[in-house]
Steps between C-alpha positions, in 0.01 A plus 500: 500500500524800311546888652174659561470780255468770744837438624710623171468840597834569369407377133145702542591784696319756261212283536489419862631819648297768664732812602297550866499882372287401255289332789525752726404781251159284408404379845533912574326600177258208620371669802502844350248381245255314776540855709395657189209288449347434837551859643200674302279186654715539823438868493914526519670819371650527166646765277194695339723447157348157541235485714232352267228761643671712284633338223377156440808468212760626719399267757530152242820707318701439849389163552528418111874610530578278793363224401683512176814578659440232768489256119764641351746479794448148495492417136781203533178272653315564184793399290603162690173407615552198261827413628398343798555163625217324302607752184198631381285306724524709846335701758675810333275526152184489707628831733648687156137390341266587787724910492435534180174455454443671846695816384323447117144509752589827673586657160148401399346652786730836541436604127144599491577674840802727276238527261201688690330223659403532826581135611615361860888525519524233736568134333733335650701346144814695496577551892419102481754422226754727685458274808490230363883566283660628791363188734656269277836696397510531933472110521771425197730752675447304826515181384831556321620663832445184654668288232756713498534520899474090496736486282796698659782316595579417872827716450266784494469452931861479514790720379801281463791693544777576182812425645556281851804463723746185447777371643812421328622216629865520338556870615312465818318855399173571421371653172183564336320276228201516261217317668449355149866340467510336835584111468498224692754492834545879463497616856282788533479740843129600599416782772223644623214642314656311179331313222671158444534485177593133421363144692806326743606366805648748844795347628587802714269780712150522527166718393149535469352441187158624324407253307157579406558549124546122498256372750253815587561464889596809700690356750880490453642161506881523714818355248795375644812296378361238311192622395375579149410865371285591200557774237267803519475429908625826717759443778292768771760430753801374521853405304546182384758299189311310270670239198268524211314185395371584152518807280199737451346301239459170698393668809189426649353867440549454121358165510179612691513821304458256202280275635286846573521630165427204267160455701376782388522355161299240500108467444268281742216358434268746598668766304441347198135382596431922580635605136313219368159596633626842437494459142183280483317778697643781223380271224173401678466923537606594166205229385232646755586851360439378139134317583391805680645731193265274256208479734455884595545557113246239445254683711594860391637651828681783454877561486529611844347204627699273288850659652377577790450163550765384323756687750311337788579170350861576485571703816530116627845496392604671782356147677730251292818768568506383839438115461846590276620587835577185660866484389569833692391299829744223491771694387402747822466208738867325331639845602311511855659119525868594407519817760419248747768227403295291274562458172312297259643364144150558355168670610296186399647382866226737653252356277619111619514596830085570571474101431796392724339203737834321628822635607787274509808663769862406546635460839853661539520861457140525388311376897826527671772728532711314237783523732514136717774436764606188638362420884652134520671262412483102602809308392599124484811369450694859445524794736252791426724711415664308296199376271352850542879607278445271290144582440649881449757390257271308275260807449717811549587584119062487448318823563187368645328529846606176616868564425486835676361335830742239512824728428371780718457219761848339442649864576276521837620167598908550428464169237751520258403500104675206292631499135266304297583369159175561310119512579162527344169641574190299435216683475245398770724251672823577627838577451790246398893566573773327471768581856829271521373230303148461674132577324328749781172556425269722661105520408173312542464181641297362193805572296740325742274183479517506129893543480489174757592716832393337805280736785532385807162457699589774747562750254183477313337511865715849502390586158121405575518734788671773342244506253173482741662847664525667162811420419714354207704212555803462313716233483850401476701227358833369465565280218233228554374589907297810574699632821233758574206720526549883512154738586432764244255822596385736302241712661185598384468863357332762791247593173432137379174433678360808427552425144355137492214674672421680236561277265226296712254786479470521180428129477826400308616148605890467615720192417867490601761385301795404636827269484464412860403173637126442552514540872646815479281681242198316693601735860555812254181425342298456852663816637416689235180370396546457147277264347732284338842378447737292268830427638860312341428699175789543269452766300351312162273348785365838562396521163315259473299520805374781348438345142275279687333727736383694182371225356254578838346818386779687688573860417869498678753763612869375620695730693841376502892687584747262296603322213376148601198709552458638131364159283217529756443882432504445122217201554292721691262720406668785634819455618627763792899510572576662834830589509752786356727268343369555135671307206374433143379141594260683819350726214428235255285272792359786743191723376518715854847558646473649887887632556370557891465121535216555689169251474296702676501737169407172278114531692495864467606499087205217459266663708544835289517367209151318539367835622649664163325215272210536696444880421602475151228250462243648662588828352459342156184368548343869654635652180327284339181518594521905506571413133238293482266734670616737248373359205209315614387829592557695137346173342177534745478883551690650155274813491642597889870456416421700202406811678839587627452274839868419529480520877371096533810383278728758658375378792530073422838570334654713794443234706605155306805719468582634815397125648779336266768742597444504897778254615479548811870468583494564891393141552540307846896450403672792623798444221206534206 
């Protein structure tokens, strides 16, 4: 979709920018006029120069000149009113239109006063085209201040530093380095109070890190050897050696800092429904102005009632400025969203969200700790320790949780890692190696039967059990006998209940998905209440569990933390990665991408997000009927809104207005 129009402030900065001097000065000159006007009614003091009970002229002289300074310091809205983003067709030529002629009426009625007349001096035309300028120069100023506050980079909440401290490995001494040229394997040395300025790994020391840039928590998350660190994080205690993992470009910062800024770019759906009513209101105006010009001719009313009426026509077009304003909310809530460590590729995501019925979860790393350990291990044939090596060996060179629990186990249990020839991953099954000549394989027990491995009754006894306690069962085999059963935990994240139950109070159903064998996801399911489950999925499977679960009516959100997990992100609706390891391939099948890894925030982000559509829309339809309102009454009553009786339309457009900008953004999340 193309930019929305208001966005290309830099190509139509003359036309778009309001100095807030210039606002300032006629807000000011604003409230010096009403003083001026209400204080001989008031019975307020004023300078006998212009006190109109001595000099009527004097008295329309001061506010002549600042009403016409009010207009003049605020000439650029005349001149681009038709550059707008329906062109000529927009909110902007009603408020020029309904000025003039108000200023043109105040003329008419100030020159018999200069002349001798003894006449009233107390229409309300100029004061009310004064107001009405300055309201709507105030509410372009602020809604470019909010485009222009959305759109600020991330980098604006953190500094990153020049120059960092390396090590140089061939001297042994330590130098300083552009933050900008750091590479991957440059050692760099981070102590206290410091900005990291590049993602790695520590392999020496330890610190404290803030990492709320990325994920919008204020507690500080404890880094040891081993652990990763993110550029633009702060180091608030501590020393610690860190190898750098990817230059400044591929970080994770600039990739959510991307991520950040091209949403702001796009249009939704409701964006481009506002402009379009927008300019079908302006038309529909423009046309009511005409009717009532030819009518009130017609009949032989006089000019003043013609304009008069006229300007009460097209004071509405303060109305359609804010139904213009609906871009300024997402872009407000996308920025509200990314200071709390979610960050959405496009703000139509908040509009999908209100509808979302279904959400579909991972298990590891998303409802447990994504960490598992082995407990057991029940062997046939082979000593444990020697199967549980071999079961190390096979998976060691793979960087997945399974691998990590069974080396970190072989350590803890003194068994002795083997050279293995070669081995492959397959996705959702196992792992195959090749050690002294024999296939090892370790994985599901489905897969085993299909390569023609025999399972010994026993052992599936173990396995059933294992997965009745929660459990995963994993199993073993040398060449063509499976020699054991090893128990994998994971357990369940201290937040993960909370966050199905409010996923269950807002009445959204819960189906895992998960590679595990059906009696396993069946106890995970049971403990945790989710509705529903799907278990053995590969990763195409999960795909297409969800192709056919939309062809149910299902609105559906997946919230998964890998790359087996991304073809079912991309074939949900709205696809949420939890995790911080961002690569081109997470960006292309994610919409939301929660760095904190946290599902808990997953209910919070839908349950704002339906609050947000939920104001917008109710917003839109109070403006309307003001609107409505608004014209019904000049087509019933013409002859009232012809006698300077702004206050009813002042009044109706005041509070369409002030109803479509109240977000109220201290909702029940405390991170919104």
């Amino acid at each position: 979709m193309s930019l929305h129009p208001i966005i290309h402030t830099k190509a139509n900065n003359n036309a778009t920018k309001y100095p807030r001097l210039i606002l300032s000065t006629s807000i000011i000159a604003s409230l010096f006029l009403l003083y001026i006007y209400f204080a001989p009614l008031a019975g307020a003091p004023l300078p006998a120069i212009i006190n109109p009970h001595y000099d009527q002229c004097a008295f329309l002289t001061a506010r002549f000149f600042i009403i016409i300074l009010i207009l003049l310091i605020n000439y650029q809205y005349y001149i681009n009113s038709s550059k707008g983003p329906n062109n000529f067709w927009n909110y902007d030529i009603l408020i020029c239109a309904s000025t003039i002629i108000l200023f043109f009426l105040s003329i008419t009625t100030a020159v018999p006063i200069f002349m001798g007349s003894n006449l009233p001096t107390n229409a309300f035309w100029g004061e009310t085209a004064a107001l009405i300028i300055t309201f709507a120069v105030a509410l372009k100023t602020y809604t470019l201040h909010l485009l222009q506050k959305s759109a600020d980079s991330l980098d604006q909440f953190v500094s990153l530093p020049a120059f960092t401290t390396v090590l140089d490995l061939d001297t042994d001494e330590e130098k300083q380095l552009p933050c900008s040229a750091l590479q991957k394997d440059d050692i760099v040395i981070i102590k206290d109070k410091q900005i990291i300025p590049a993602d790695g790994n520590i392999f020496w020391g330890n610190g404290s890190i803030d990492e709320s840039c990325l994920t919008g928590k204020k507690e500080k998350a404890d880094k040891a050897s081993g652990d990763k660190v993110f550029m633009g994080t702060i180091n608030t205690k501590g020393t610690f050696h860190y190898r750098v993992s990817a230059s400044q470009d591929n970080s994770v910062f600039t990739q959510l800092l991307n991520i950040k800024n091209t949403s702001t770019t796009v249009n939704t759906a409701t964006d481009l429904f506002a402009l379009k009513i927008s300019k079908y209101f302006t038309i529909f105006t423009l046309l009511m102005a005409v009717c009532t010009l030819i009518l009130s001719i017609y009949l032989q009313k006089s000019p003043a009632f013609i304009f008069s009426l006229l300007a009460a026509i097209f004071v509405t077009g303060l109305l359609h400025s804010f139904i213009s304003c609906t871009r300024i909310q997402f872009l407000t809530t996308l920025n509200k969203f990314a200071r709390a460590g979610i960050f959405f590729k496009t703000p139509a995501t908040i509009e999908q969200a209100r509808h979302i019925d279904t959400v579909i979860l991972g298990k590891t790393g998303i409802l447990t700790e994504g960490h598992p350990v082995v407990t057991a291990l029940q062997a046939e044939g082979i000593t444990p320790k020697v199967l549980l090596a071999l079961a190390a060996s096979a998976e060691k060179d793979f960087d997945v949780p399974l691998a990590r629990a069974l080396v970190t186990s072989s350590i803890k249990n003194q068994a002795h890692l083997q050279r293995i020839s070669s081995a492959q991953l397959l996705t959702g099954k196992g792992v195959e190696a090749l050690i002294n000549g024999d296939i090892i394989r370790v994985g599901k027990a489905s897969w085993l039967e299909d390569e023609g491995v025999k399972i010994s009754n026993e052992l599936q006894m173990k396995a059933f059990q294992i997965a009745q306690e929660g459990g995963t069962p994993i199993f073993i085999a040398l060449r063509k006998y499976c020699h054991g059963v090893l128990t994998l935990l994971d357990p369940l994240k201290y937040r993960c209940k909370a966050a199905l139950a409010l996923l269950q109070h807002m009445k959204i159903n819960t189906i895992l998905f998960t590679s595990d064998n059906k009696n396993t996801a069946k106890t995970i399911a049971k403990d945790l209440s989710i509705d529903q489950y799907r278990a053995e999925l590969l990763p195409t499977d999960k795909a297409r569990e969800i192709d056919l679960l939309h062809t149910h009516g299902l609105t559906i959100a997946a919230v998964g933390n890998a790359d087996n997990d991304l073809p079912m992100l991309h074939a949900a609706d709205i696809g949420v990665y939890l995790n911080n390891d961002i690569q081109a391939n997470v960006v292309t099948a994610a919409d939301v991408i929660i760095p904190a890894n946290s599902l808990y925030e997953v209910g919070e982000m839908i349950s704002y997000c339906q609050y947000i559509m939920k104001k917008i829309h109710r917003s839109f339809l109070f403006s309307g009927l003001c609107l409505f309102f608004i014209l019904v009454g000049i087509l019933i009553s013409p002859l009232y809104f012809a006698q300077a009786a702004f206050l009813p339309i002042a009044a109706a457009v005041l509070a369409g207005g002030l109803s479509f900008l109240q977000i109220n953004f201290s909702h029940h999340s405390r991170k919104f």
